[in-house]
Backbone as numpy.savetxt, mean C-alpha at the origin, in Angstrom:
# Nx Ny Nz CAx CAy CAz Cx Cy Cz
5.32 -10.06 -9.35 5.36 -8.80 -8.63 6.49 -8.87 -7.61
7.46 -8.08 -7.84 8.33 -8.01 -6.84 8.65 -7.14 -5.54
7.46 -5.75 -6.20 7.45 -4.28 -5.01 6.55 -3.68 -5.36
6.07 -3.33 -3.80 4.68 -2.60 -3.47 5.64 -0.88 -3.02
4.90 -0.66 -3.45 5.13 1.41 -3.13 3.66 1.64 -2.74
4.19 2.79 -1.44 3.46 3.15 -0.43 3.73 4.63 -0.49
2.73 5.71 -0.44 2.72 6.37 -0.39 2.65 7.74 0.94
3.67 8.36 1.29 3.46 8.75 2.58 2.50 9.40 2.93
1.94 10.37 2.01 0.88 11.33 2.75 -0.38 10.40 2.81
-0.56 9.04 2.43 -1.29 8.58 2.73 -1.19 7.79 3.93
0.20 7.50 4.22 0.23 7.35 5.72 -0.54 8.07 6.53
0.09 9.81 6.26 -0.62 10.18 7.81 -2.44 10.59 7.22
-2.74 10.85 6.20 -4.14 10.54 5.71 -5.06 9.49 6.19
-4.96 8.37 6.54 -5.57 7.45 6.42 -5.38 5.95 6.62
-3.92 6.50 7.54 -2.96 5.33 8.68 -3.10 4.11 7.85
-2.44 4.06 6.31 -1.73 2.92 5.61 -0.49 2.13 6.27
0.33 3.05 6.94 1.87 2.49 7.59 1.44 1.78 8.22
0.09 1.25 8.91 0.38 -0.01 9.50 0.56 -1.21 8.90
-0.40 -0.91 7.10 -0.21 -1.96 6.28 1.35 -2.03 5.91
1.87 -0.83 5.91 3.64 -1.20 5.75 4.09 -1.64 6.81
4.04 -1.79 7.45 4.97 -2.10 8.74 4.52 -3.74 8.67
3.53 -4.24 8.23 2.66 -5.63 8.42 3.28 -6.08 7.26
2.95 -5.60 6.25 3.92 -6.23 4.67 5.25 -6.13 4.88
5.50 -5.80 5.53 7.18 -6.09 5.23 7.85 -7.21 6.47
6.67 -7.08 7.59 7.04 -8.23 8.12 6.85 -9.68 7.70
5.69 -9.68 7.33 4.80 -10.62 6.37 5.26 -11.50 4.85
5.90 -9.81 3.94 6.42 -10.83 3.10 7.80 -10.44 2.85
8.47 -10.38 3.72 9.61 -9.87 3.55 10.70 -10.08 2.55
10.42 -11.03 1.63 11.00 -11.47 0.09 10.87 -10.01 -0.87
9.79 -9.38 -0.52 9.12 -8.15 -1.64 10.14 -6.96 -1.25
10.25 -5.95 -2.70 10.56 -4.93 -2.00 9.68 -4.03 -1.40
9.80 -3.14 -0.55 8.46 -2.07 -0.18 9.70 -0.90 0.19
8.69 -0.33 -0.53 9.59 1.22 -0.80 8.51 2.14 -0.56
8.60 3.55 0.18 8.07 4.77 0.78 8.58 5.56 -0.63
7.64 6.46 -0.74 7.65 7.54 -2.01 6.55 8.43 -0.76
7.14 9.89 -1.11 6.52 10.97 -0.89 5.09 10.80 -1.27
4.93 11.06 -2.46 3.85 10.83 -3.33 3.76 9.94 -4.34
2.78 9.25 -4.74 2.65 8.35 -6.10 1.86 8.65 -7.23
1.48 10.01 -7.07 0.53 10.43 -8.28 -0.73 10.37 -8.09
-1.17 9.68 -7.26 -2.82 8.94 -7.38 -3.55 9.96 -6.31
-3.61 11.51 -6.51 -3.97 12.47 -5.08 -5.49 12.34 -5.20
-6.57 12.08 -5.87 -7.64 11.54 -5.69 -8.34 10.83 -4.59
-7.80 9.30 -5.16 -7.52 8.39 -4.21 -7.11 8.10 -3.49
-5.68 9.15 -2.72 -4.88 9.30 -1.82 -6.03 10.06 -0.63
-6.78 11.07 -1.00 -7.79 12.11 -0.20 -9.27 10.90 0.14
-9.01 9.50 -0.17 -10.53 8.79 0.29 -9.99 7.61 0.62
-8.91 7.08 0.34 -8.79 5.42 0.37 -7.49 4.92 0.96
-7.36 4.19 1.60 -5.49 3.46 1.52 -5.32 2.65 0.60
-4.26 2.96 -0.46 -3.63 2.38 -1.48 -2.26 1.86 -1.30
-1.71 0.99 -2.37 -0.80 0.78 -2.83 -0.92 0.45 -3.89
0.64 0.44 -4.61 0.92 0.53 -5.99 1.47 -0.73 -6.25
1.12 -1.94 -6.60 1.88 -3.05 -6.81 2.50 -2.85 -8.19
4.16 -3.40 -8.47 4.88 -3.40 -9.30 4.66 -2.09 -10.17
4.26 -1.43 -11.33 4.84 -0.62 -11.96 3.20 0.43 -11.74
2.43 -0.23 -12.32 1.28 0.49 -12.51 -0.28 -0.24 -11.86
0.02 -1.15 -11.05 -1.55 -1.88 -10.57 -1.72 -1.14 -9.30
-3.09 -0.28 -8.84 -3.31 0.41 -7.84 -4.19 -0.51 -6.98
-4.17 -0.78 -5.75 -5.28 -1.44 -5.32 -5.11 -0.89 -3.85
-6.66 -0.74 -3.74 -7.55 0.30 -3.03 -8.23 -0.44 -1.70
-8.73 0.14 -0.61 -9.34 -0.17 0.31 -9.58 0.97 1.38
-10.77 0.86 2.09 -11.51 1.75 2.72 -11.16 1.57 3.95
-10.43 1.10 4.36 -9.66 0.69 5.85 -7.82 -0.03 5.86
-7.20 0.46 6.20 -5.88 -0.20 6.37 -6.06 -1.94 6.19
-6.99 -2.68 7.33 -7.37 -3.73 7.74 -7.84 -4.55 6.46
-8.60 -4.16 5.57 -8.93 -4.71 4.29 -7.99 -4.50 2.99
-7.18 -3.31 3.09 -5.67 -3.28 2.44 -5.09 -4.15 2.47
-4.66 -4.45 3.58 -4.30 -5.67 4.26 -4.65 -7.27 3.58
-5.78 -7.50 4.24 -5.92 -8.29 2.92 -6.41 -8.52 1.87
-6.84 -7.61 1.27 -6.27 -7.82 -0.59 -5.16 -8.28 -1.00
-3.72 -7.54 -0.54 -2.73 -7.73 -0.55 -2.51 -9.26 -0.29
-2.32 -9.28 0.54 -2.05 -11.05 1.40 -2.76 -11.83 0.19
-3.89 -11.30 -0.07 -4.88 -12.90 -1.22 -4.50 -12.86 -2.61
-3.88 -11.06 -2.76 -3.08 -11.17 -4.34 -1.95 -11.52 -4.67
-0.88 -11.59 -3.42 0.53 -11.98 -2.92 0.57 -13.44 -2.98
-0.47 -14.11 -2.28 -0.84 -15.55 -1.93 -0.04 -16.15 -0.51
């Protein structure tokens, strides 16, 4: 996996940008790229997501547990 995509309206939805601002300090080898939208408006209206590499979505009910999923699937 080389890049996580973040989706903005889930920024101001459900304050993900802190998980961006933390991943990119964190693993700063990755790319992390901002997209308007990523398709996923469902899950965008209940959860903070990201999109690892092309098509893996992974979900969490708080920024803070986004957080780490990420970190334990990254390693």
């Amino acid at each position: 996996m080389k890049k996580i995509k973040y989706c903005c309206k889930n920024f101001k939805k459900l304050g993900s940008k802190s998980v961006y601002k933390a991943m990119k300090k964190a693993f700063p080898e990755l790319k992390h790229k901002k997209r308007d939208c990523l398709g996923a408006c469902k899950m965008c209206s209940k959860q903070c997501f990201v999109m690892l590499g092309k098509t893996k979505l992974v979900a969490a009910h708080t920024p803070e547990r986004l957080y780490g999923k990420l970190a334990k699937l990254i390693g």
